[in-house]
C-alpha positions in Angstrom: 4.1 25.3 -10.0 5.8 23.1 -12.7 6.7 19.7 -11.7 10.1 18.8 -12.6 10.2 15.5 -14.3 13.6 13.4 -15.5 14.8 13.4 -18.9 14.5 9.6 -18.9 12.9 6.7 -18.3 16.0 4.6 -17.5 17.7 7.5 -15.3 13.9 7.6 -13.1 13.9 4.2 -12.4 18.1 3.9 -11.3 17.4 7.1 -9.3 14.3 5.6 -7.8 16.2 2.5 -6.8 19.4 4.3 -5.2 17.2 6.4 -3.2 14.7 3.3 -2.1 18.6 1.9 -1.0 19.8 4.7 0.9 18.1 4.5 4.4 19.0 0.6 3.8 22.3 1.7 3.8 22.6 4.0 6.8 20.9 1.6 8.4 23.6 -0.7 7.4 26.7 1.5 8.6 24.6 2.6 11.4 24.0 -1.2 12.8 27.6 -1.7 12.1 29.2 1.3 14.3 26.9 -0.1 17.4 28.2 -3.1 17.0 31.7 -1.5 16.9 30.8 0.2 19.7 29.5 -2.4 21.6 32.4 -4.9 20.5 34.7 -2.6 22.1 32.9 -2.2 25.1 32.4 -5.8 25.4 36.2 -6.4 25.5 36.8 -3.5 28.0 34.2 -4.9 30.2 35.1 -8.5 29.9 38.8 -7.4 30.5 38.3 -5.2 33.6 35.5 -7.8 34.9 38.3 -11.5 34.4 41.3 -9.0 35.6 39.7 -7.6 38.2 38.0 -10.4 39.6 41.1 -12.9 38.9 43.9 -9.9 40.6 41.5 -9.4 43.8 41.6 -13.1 44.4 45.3 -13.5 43.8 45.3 -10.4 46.0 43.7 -12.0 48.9 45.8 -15.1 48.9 49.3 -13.7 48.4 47.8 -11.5 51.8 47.1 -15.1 53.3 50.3 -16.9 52.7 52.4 -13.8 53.5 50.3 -13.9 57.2 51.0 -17.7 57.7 54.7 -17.1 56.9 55.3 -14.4 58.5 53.4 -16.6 62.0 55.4 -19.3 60.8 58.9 -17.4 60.7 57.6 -16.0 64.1 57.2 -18.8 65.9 60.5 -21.0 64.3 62.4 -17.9 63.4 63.7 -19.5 60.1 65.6 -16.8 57.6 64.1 -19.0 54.9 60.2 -18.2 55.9 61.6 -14.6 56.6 62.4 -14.6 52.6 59.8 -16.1 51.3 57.7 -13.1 53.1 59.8 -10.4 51.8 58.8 -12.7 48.6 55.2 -12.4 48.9 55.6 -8.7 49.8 57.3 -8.1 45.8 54.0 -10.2 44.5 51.7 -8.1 46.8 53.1 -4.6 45.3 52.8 -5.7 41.6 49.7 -6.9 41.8 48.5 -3.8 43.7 50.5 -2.0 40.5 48.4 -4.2 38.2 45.0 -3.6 39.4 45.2 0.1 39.9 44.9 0.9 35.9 41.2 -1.3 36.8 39.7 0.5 38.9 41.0 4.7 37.6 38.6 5.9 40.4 36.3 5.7 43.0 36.1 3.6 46.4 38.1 0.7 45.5 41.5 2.9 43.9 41.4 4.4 47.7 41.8 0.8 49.3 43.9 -0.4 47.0 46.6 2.7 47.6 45.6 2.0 51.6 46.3 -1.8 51.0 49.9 -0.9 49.1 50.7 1.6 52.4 49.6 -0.6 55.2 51.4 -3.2 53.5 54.6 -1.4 52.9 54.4 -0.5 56.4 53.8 -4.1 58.0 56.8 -5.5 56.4 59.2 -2.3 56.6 58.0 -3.0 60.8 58.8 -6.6 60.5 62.0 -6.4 58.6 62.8 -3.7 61.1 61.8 -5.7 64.3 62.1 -9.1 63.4 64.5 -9.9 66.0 62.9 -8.1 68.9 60.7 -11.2 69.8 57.9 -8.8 71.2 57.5 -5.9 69.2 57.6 -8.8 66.6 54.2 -10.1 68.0 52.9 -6.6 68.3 53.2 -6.3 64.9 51.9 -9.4 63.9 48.7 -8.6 65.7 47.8 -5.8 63.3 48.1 -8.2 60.8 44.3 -9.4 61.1 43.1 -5.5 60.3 45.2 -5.7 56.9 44.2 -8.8 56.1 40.5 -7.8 56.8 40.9 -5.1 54.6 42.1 -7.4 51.7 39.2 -9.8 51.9 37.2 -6.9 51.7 38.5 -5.3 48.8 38.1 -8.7 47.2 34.3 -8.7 47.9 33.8 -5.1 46.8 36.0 -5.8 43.9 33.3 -8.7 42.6 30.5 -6.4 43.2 31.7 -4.0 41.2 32.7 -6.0 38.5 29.0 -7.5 38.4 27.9 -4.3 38.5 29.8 -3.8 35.5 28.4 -6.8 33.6 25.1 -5.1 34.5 25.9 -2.4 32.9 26.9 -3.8 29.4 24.1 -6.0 29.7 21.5 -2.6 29.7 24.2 -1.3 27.3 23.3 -4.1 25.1 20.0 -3.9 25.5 19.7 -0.1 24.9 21.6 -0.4 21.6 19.6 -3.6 20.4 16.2 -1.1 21.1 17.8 2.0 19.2 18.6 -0.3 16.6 15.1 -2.3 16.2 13.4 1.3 16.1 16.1 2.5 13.8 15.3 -0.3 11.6 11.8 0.3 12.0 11.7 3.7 11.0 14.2 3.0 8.3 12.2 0.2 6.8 8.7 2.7 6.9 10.6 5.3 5.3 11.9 2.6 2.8 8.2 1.5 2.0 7.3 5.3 1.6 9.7 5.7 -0.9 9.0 2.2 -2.9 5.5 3.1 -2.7 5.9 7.0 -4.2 8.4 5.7 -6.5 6.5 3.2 -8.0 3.4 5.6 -8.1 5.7 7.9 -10.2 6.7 4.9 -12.0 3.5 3.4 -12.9 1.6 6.7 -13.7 3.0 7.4 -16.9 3.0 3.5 -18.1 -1.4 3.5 -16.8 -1.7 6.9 -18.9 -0.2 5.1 -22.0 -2.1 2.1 -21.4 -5.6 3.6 -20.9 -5.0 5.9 -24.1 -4.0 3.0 -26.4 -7.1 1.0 -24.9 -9.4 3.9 -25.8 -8.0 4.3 -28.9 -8.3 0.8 -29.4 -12.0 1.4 -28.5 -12.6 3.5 -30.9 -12.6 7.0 -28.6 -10.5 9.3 -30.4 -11.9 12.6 -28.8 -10.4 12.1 -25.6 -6.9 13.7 -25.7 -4.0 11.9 -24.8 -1.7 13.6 -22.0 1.5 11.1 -20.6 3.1 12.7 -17.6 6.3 11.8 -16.3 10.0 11.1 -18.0 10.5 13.2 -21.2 10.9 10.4 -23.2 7.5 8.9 -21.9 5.7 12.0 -22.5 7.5 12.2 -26.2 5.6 8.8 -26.8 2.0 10.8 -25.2 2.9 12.9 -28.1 2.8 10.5 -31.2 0.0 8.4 -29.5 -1.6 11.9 -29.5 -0.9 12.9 -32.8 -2.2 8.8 -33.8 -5.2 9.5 -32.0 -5.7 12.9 -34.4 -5.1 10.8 -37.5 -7.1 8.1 -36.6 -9.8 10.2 -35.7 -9.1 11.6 -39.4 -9.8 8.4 -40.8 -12.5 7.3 -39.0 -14.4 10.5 -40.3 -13.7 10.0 -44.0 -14.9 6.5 -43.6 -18.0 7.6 -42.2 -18.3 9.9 -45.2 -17.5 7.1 -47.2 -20.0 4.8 -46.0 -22.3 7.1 -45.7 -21.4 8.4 -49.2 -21.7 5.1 -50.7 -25.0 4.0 -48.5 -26.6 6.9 -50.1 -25.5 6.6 -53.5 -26.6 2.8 -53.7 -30.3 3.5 -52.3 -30.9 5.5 -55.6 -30.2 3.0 -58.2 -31.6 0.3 -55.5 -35.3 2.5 -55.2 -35.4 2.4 -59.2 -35.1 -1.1 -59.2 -37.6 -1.6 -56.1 -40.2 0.2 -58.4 -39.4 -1.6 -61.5 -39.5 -5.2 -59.8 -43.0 -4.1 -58.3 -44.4 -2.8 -61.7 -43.5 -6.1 -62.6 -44.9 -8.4 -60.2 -47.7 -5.7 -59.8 -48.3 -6.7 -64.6 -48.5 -3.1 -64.8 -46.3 -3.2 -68.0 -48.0 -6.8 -69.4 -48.2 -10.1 -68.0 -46.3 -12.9 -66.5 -46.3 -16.4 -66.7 -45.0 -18.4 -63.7 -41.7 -18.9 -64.1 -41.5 -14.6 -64.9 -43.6 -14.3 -62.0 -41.1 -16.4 -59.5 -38.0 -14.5 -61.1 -39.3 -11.3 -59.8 -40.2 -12.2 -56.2 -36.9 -13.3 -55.7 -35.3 -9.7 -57.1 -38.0 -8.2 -54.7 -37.2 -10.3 -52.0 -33.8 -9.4 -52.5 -33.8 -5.8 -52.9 -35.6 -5.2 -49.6 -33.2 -7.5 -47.7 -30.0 -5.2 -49.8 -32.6 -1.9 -48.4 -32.7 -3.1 -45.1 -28.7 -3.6 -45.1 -28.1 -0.4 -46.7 -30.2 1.4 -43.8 -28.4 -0.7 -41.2 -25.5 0.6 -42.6 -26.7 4.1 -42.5 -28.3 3.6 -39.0 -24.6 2.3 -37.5 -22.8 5.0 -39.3 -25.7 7.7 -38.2 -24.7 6.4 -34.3 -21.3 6.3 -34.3 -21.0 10.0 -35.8 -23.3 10.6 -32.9 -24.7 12.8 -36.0 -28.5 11.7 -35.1 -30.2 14.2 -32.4 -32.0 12.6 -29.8 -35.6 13.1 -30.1 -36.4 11.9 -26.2 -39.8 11.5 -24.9 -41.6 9.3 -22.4 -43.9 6.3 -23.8 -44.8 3.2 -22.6 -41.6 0.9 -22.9 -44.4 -2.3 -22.3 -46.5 -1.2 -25.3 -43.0 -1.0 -27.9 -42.2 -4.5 -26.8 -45.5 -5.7 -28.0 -45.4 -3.1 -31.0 -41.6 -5.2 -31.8 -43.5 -8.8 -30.8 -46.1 -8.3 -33.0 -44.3 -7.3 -36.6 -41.6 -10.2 -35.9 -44.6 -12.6 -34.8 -44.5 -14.5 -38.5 -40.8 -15.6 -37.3 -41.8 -16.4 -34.0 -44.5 -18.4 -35.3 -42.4 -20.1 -38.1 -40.6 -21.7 -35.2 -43.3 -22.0 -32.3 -41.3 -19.9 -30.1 -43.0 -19.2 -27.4 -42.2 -15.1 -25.7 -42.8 -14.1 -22.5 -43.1 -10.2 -22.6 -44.0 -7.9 -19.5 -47.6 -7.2 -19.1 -47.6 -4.3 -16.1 -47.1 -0.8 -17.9 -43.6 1.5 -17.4 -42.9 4.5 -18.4 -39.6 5.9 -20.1 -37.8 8.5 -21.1 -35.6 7.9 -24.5 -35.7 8.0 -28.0 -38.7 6.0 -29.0 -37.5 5.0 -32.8 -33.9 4.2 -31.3 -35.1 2.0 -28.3 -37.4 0.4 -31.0 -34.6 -0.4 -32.9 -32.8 -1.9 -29.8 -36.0 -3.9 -29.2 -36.3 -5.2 -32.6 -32.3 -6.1 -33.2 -31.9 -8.1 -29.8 -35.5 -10.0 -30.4 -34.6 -10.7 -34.2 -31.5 -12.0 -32.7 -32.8 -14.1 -30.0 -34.7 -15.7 -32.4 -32.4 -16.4 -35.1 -30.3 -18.6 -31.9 -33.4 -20.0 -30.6 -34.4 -23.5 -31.6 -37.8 -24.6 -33.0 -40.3 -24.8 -29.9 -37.9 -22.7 -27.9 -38.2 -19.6 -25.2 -37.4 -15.9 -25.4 -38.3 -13.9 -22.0 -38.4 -10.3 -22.1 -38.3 -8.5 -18.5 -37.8 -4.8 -17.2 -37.3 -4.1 -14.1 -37.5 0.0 -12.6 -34.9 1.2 -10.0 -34.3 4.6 -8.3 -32.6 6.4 -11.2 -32.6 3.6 -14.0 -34.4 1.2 -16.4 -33.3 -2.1 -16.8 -34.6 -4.6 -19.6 -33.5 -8.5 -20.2 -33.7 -10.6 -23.2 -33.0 -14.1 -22.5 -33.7 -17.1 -24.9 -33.0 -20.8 -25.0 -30.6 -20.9 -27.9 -26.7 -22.1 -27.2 -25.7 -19.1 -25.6 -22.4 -17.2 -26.7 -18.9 -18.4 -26.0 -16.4 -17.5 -24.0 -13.7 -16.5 -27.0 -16.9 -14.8 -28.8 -18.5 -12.8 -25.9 -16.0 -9.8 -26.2 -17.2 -9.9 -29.7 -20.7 -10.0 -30.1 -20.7 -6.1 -30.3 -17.6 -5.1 -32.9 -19.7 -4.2 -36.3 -20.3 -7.1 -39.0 -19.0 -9.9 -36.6 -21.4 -12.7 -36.5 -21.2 -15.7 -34.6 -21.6 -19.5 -35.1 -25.3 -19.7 -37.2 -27.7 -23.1 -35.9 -28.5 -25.3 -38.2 -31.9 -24.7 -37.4 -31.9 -21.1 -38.3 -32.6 -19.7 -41.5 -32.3 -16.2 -41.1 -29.2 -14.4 -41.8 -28.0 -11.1 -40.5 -25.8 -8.2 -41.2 -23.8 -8.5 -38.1 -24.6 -4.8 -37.3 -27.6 -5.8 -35.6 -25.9 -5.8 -31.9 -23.2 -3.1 -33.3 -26.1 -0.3 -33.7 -27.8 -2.0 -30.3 -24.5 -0.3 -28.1 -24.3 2.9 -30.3 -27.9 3.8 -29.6 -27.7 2.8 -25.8 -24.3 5.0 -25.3 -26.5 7.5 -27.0 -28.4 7.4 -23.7 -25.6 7.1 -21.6 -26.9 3.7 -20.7 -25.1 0.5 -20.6 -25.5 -3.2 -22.6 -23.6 -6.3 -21.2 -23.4 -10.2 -21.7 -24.3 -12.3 -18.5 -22.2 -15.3 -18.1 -25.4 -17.4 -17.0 -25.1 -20.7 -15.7 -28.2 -21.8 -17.7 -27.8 -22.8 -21.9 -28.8 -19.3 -23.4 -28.0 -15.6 -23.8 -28.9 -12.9 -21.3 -28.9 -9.2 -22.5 -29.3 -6.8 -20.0 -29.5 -3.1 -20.7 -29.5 -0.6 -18.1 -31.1 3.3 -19.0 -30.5 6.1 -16.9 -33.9 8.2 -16.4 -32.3 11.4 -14.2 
């Protein structure tokens, strides 16, 4: 199944960021109609709960004045007090009027439509009887029961209304809960997104990054493949077609080199031979000044032999053109086979080596490993001072052998230690050294131990010195 990609860059990341939004969003309109919700609520609730609570008590004392006027006006028989109860009995109906939209149902709408009728029927019975002096009393004895009835509407009426409050408040409470898990879930999904977004994101930057780091590495066999955007992948395209061209080149300066190396050992051999026939007075003799001339063209000529093969040995590795010829040997015995044709130098400068004794066998190319041997000890001793140190050690694991060569020289720097391996670089020569390399000693070092799938590295030791440690695979 083809995985559909965007045609750009730009319109990936805006769609990646309105999408990351979205739940923030509904959670946004969705915290806002609770709180709608809840506003409104909270204003019916406080409403009913103040009216309620505020009408019941008026309630309860318009029921208590009317009783003491209406005692009063029995026992003085005044019109006035007689007024000012048919008074309290207009206040008593509109407040019954105004707290029957407050209570639409249940219990309390039942006593308050009992209240109104009881009432309406007390004063309709005074007003009918207020002269007759006994049916008066009569009347006014029932008084108590509506009365009663009052005071207990007004308790029921606060009970309710705090059960009200109650309600809102587990209302609240409920919505505030909904709204933390709402969040929650929101804000996980949000994460999910950011987190598969930026994967999508990333992905196609890490592909171009790792291919121009190969490339800049030198591997140009790996193809380069950029997934994502189409304008992403139309840049994996040219840096694939670079990496074609660049592997082009790299090839026709191998042949070059290798072209070149060749071409110059010819002349070079003839001159070899001639320089020996001289020193050797096949063709007549020399005095001593003739003599000195053609040591140094000897001398000479094998150090311009020795680069030439170097050459040929590091262009040889990195065409990977040179078969291994593997076989096991005595990696103990080569490092005193290497000790003992560089022991002039190490004598020229009283160095002292510390090589293992205890045999150990391995499995590699015997002339390549030699070569590794030789270039890291030549180098050690070129950096070591006079009356210095070089300590060779290996060391066998499960499925690996691992040799160190550490001397006593100045070590390598920080801004050269990424260096040390990039063909012809050489770093800072001691005074006290003499010899002078190529600087594809440590080049060809690396191609022949990738030819073994092995690994060489630069410890960052504490102590003055350099520490190579190689590590060979032996499955």
């Amino acid at each position: 199944m083809k995985i559909y990609h965007p045609k750009s860059f730009r319109f990936l990341l805006l769609s990646s960021f309105a999408l990351v939004a979205l739940p923030l969003l509904i959670g946004l309109l969705s915290a806002e109609y609770f709180m709608g919700q809840l506003a409104s609520k909270s204003a019916a609730t406080v409403y009913r709960t103040t009216s309620g609570v505020s009408n019941s008590r008026i309630l309860l004392e318009q029921f208590r004045a009317q009783e003491r006027k209406a005692l009063l006006f029995d026992v003085l028989e005044d019109a006035a007090l007689f007024s000012e109860v048919e008074d309290l009995h207009g206040k008593i109906q509109s407040s019954l009027l105004e707290l029957i939209p407050i209570f639409p149902d249940g219990s309390q709408r039942e006593r308050l439509f009992l209240l109104r009728d009881q009432e309406n029927a007390f004063f309709s019975a005074l007003s009918e009887h207020r002269e007759d002096e006994e049916l008066r009393k009569d009347i006014l004895g029932g008084y108590r029961e509506l009365n009663k009835l009052a005071n207990e509407f007004s308790i029921e009426s606060s009970k309710l209304m705090l059960h009200e409050t109650e309600k809102f408040s587990e209302a609240v409470h409920l919505a505030q809960k909904t709204l933390f898990w709402q969040a929650s879930c929101l804000i996980l999904f949000s994460i999910v997104l950011v987190t598969l977004f930026a994967l999508i994101i990333i992905r196609p930057i890490r592909q171009i990054d790792q291919s121009i780091m190969r490339l800049g590495k030198g591997d140009f066999t790996t193809p380069v493949r950029v997934s994502g955007p189409k304008d992403l992948e139309f840049i994996g395209e040219k840096l694939n077609w670079l990496r074609g061209r660049l592997a082009e080149l790299d090839q026709e300066k191998i042949k070059f080199v290798a072209h070149i190396s060749h071409d110059l050992k010819t002349p070079l051999s003839a001159l070899r031979e001639g320089a020996d026939l001289l020193g050797e007075e096949v063709v007549g003799g020399l005095n001593e000044q003739q003599k000195e001339v053609v040591g140094i063209v000897v001398n000479n000529s094998v150090k311009l032999q020795k680069l030439i093969e170097n050459i040929l040995d590091f262009n040889m590795a990195q065409a990977r053109k040179s078969p291994l010829r593997q076989r096991e040997f005595d990696i103990t015995a080569l490092i005193s086979d290497v000790a003992e044709a560089q022991k002039p130098l190490l004598l020229k400068k009283e160095i002292s080596l510390l090589s293992p004794s205890e045999p150990m066998q391995l499995f590699a190319d015997h002339r390549q490993i030699y070569t590794v041997i030789e270039n890291l000890l030549s180098n050690s001793i070129k950096y070591t001072p006079i009356q210095g140190e070089i300590h060779i050690k290996t060391n066998k694991t499960s499925r690996s052998i691992v040799i160190e060569v550490i001397d006593s020289g100045p070590g390598i720097s920080e801004d050269e230690m990424d260096k040390v391996f990039s063909p012809f670089f050489q770093g800072r020569s001691p005074a006290y050294s003499p010899i002078k390399g190529s600087g594809l000693g440590l080049a060809i070092v690396q191609e022949y131990i990738a030819n073994h799938k092995g690994t060489i590295e630069v410890l960052k030791d504490k102590k003055k010195g350099a520490h190579f440690v190689i590590t060979l695979p032996q499955e």
